[in-house]
TIGU-172434 format. One record per residue (C-alpha): residue in one letter; x, y, z. Coordinates in nm, 4 decimals. Layout:
# TIGU-172434
+------+----------+----------+----------+
: rest :        u :        v :        w :
+------+----------+----------+----------+
:    a :        X :        Y :        Z :
...
+------+----------+----------+----------+
END
This chain:
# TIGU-172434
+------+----------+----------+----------+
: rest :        u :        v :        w :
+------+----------+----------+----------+
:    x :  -6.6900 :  10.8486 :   4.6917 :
:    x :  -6.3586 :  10.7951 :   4.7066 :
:    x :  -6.1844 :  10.4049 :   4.7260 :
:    x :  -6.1525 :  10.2805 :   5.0297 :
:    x :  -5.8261 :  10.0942 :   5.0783 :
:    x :  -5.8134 :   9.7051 :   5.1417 :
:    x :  -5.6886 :   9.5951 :   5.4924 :
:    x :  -5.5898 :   9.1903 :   5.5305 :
:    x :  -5.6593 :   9.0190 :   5.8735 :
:    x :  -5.4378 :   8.7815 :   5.9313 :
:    x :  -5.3705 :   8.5350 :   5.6097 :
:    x :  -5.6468 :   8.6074 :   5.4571 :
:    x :  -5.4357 :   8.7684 :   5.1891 :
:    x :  -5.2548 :   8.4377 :   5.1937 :
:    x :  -5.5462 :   8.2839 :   5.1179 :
:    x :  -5.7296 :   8.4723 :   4.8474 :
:    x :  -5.3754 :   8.4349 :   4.6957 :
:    x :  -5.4548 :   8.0228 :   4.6728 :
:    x :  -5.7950 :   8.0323 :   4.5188 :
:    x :  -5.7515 :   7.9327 :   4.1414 :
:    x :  -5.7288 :   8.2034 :   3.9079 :
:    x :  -6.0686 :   8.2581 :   3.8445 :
:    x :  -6.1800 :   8.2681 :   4.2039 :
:    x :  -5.9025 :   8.5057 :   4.2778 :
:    x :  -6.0605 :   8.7131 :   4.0129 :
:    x :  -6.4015 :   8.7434 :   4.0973 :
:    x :  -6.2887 :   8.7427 :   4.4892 :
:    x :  -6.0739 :   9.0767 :   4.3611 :
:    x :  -6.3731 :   9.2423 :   4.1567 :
:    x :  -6.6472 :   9.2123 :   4.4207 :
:    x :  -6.3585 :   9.3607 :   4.6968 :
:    x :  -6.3250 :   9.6204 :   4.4482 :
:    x :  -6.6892 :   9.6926 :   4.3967 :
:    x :  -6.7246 :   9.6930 :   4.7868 :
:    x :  -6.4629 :   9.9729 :   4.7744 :
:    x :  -6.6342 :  10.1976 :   4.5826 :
:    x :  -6.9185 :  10.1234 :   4.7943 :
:    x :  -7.1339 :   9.9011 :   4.6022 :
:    x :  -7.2632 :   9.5734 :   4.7018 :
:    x :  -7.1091 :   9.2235 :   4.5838 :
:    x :  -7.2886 :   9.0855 :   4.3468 :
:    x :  -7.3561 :   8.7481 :   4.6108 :
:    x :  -7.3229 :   8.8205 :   4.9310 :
:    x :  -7.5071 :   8.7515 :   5.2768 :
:    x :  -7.4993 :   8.8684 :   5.6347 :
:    x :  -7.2502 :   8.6786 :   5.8857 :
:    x :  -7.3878 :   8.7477 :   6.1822 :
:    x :  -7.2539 :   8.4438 :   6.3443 :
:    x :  -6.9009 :   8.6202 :   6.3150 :
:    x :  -7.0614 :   8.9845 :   6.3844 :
:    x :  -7.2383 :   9.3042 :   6.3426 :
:    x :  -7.1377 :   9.4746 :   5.9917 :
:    x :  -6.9445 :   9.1426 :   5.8396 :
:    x :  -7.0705 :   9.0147 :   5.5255 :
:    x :  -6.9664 :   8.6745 :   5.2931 :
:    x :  -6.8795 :   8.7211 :   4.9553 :
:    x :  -6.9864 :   8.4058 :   4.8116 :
:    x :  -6.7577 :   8.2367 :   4.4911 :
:    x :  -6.9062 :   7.9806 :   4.2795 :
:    x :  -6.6562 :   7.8501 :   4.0263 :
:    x :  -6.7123 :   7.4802 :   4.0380 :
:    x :  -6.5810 :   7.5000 :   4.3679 :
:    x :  -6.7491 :   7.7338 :   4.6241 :
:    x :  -6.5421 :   8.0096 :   4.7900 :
:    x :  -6.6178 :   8.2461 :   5.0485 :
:    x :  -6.4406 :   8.6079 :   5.1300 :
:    x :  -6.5579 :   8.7533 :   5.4425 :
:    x :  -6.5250 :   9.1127 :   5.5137 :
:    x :  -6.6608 :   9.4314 :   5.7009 :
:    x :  -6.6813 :   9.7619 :   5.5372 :
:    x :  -6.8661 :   9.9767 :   5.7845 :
:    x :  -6.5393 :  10.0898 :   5.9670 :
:    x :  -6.4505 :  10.4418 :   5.7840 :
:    x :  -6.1107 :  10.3702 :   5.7124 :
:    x :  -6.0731 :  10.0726 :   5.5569 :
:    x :  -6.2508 :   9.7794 :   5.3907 :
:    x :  -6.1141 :   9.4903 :   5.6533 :
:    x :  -6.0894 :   9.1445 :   5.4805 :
:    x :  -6.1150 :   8.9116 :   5.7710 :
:    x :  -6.1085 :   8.5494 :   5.6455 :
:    x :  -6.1404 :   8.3647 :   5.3295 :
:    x :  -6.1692 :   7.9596 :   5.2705 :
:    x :  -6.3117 :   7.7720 :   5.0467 :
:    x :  -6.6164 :   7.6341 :   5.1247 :
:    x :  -6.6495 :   7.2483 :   5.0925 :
:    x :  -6.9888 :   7.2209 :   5.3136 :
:    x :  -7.3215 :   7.3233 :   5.2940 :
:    x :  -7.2502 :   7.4858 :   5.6312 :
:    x :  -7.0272 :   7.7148 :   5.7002 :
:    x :  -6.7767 :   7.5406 :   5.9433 :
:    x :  -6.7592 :   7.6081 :   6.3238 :
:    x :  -6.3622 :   7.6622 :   6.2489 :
:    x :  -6.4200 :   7.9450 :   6.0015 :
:    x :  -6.6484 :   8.1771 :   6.1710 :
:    x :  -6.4506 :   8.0781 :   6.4922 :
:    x :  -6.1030 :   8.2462 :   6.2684 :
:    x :  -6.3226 :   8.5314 :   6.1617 :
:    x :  -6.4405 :   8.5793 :   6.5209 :
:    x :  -6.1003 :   8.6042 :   6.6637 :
:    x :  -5.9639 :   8.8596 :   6.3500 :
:    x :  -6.2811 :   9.0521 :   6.4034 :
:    x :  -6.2138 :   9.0929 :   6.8345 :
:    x :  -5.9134 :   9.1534 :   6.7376 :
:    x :  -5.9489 :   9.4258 :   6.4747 :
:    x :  -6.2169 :   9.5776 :   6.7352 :
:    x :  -5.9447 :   9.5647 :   7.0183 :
:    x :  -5.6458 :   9.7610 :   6.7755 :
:    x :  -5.8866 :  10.0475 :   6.7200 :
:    x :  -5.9870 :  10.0394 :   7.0355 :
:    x :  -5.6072 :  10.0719 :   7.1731 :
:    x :  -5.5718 :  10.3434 :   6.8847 :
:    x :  -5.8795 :  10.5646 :   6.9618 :
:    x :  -5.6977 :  10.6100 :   7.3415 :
:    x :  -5.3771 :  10.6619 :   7.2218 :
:    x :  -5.6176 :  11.0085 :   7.0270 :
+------+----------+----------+----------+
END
């Protein structure tokens, strides 16, 4: 299977950027892993954001939390990433995700016409 390229929604690039080192490194290997098509090692359905997007879930001391969807063929799309200071997930992060994710859906909807 060949690696599927990364594609950042809005600042979530931004934002993985600002995790601390080791964060950012674990956040990178499991978006690599869910490239090649494998699984993150913690992860869980977000189906309060959507159908298809998944949390990658960071526990460094600090909990930190990379959602994504990687069912669209031509990309792995990173929507939103945060970290996580709750035992909830807050109303303001899924709404972000929410928004990147209509958004996303609207762009390859606009695209697929254009075809």
């Amino acid at each position: 299977m060949a690696l599927k390229p990364l594609r950042w929604l809005g600042s979530s690039l931004e934002d993985v950027r600002a995790f601390p080192e080791d964060a950012r490194r674990e956040a990178g290997h499991e978006l690599f892993q869910v490239q090649n098509g494998l699984e993150p090692s913690d992860w869980k359905p977000m189906k309060s954001v959507g159908a298809g997007v998944q949390e990658i879930r960071i526990h460094t001391g600090t909990d930190y939390r990379v959602f994504f969807i990687a069912k669209l063929a031509e990309a792995v799309y990173v929507i939103h990433a945060f970290e996580k200071r709750t035992r909830h997930t807050p109303q303001a992060d899924i709404n972000i995700a929410k928004k990147r994710l209509n958004d996303l859906k609207q762009t390859r909807q606009k695209r697929s016409k254009k075809k």
